[in-house]
N, C-alpha and C positions, 0 to 999 in steps of 0.2 A: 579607886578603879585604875586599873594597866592603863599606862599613857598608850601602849601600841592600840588596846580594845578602845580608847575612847578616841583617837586617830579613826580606829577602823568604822566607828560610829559617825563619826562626824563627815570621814567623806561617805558614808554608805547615806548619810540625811541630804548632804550637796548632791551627788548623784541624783537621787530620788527626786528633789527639788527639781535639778536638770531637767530631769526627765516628763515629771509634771508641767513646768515651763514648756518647754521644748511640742510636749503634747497640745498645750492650750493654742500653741501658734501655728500648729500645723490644724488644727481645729478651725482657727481664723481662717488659715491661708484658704481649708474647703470650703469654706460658708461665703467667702469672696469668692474665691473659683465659681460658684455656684449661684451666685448673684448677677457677676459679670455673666453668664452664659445666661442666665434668663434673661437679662436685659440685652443682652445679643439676640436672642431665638423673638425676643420681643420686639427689635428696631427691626430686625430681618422681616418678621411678618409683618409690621407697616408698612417699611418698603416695599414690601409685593404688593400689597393693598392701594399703593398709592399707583405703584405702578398699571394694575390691574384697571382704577378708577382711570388712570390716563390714558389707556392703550385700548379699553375692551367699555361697549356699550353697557350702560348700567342699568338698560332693561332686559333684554336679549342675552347679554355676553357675549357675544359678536364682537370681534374686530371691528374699533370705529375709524372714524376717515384717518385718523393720524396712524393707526398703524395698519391701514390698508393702504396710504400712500405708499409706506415701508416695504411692503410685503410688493406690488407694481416695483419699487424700484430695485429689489432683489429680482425679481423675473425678470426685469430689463437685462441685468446684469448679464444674469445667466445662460439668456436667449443671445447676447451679444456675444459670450466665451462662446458656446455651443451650437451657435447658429439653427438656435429656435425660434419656436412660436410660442404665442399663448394667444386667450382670448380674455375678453374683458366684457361681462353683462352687464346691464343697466337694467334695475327694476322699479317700476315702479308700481305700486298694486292699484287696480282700478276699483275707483266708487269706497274707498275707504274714509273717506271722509263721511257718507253715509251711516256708516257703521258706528262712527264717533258721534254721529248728530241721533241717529235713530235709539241705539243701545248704552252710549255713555262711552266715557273714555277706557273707563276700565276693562269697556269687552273689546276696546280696539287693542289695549296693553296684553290681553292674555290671546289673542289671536296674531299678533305682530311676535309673543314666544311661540305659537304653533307652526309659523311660518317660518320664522326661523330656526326651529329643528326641524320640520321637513326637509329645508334645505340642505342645512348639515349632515342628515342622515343619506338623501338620497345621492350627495355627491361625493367623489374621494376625499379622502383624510387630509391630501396634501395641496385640493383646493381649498379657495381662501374664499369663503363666505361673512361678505362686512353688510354691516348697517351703518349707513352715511347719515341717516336723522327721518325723522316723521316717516314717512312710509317708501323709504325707498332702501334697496339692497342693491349689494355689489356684487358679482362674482367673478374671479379671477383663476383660469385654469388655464395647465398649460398641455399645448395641443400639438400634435404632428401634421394630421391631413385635417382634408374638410372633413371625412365622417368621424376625427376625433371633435369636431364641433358641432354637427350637428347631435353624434350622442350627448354632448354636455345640456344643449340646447332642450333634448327632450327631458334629459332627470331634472331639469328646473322643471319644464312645463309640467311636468309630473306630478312637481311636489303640490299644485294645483289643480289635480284633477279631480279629487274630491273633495267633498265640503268639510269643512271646519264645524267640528261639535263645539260650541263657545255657550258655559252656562245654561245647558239647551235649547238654545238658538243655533239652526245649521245655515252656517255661511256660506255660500258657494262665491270663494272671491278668486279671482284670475289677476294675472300679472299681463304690465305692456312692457317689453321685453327689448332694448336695444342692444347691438354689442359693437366692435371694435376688433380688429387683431394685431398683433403687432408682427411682423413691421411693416406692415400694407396701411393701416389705418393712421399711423403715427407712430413716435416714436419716443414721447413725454408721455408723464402721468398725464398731462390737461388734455394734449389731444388724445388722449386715447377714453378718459373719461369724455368727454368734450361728445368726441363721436358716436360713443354710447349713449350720453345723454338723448344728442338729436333723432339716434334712432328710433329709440322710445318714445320720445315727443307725438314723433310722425307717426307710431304707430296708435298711439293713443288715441290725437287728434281726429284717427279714423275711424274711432268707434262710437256708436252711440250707447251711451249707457243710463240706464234710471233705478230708480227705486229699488225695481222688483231684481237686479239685475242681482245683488246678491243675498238673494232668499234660496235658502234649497228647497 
């Protein structure tokens, strides 16, 4: 055989080898590319998961106290750049203990998510509707005059004005209602919770409630 044609053979089989080689590695390199990103898109979604478990109620999905602290100390903020207001509600539902002792825990679990999508629904997007634990709600919006307070005051009372279809059992359960504004009430998360809290208390305190009180 021509030493040029057995030359042209032998790099035309190196070449192809190269090229073979050269292919299996870029093969590796996407099957890695491809690993690494699912294992990325993989730590990513536990981090939201974990984050989601830390920050948001894990019956509800409500904002729980730690990122409703958050959310009060960004409206501090804000109110202090912009020389605003907000206000701050304290809820807490009357005779729900009832509910748990009459019907079971479970129908106070799927009445505590009806309550808190009414609440979600009937108020803006950019208030901040938290659940703090057992049967009590936050709400955090921010306000100009009195009658941006008292409209917030009624789309709460609202979200209470009809009964709860739960399992079919109709609840007619109502909230005691404290609030707070800042910066007349306080000017910390505590006193502003604080003053909320006590309003509610007081308003509680003066109701009488039994049994029947939530049957529709």
């Amino acid at each position: 055989m021509d030493n040029n044609l057995i030359g042209y053979v032998s790099s035309l089989v190196l070449v192809t080898v190269g090229l073979g080689l050269a292919c299996a590695r870029l093969a590796r390199i996407a099957r890695e590319r491809d690993d690494l990103a699912a294992r990325l898109e993989k730590s990513a979604a536990a981090n939201e998961e974990l984050k989601k478990l830390a920050l948001y109620d894990w019956l509800t999905g409500l904002p729980n106290r730690l990122l409703l602290e958050d959310r009060i100390n960004q409206a501090i903020a804000k109110a202090q750049r912009e020389q605003g207001r907000f206000v701050v509600l304290f809820l807490d539902l009357d005779c729900f203990k009832m509910v748990n002792d009459k019907f079971g825990h479970a129908t106070g679990d799927l009445l505590l998510n009806q309550i808190a999508l009414r609440l979600s629904e009937n108020l803006r997007h950019h208030d901040t509707v938290a659940r703090m634990g057992g049967d009590e709600f936050v709400v955090v919006a921010e306000v100009s005059t009195s009658q941006d307070i008292s409209a917030i005051c009624d789309k709460v009372a609202q979200s209470f004005s009809n009964p709860f279809l739960i399992a079919e059992k109709t609840l007619a359960i109502h909230a005691s209602i404290g609030r707070a504004q800042y910066p007349e009430d306080g000017q910390s998360i505590e006193d502003l919770l604080s003053k909320a809290d006590d309003g509610m208390y007081n308003l509680k305190n003066g109701k009488r409630l039994d049994a029947n009180y939530i049957m529709g």
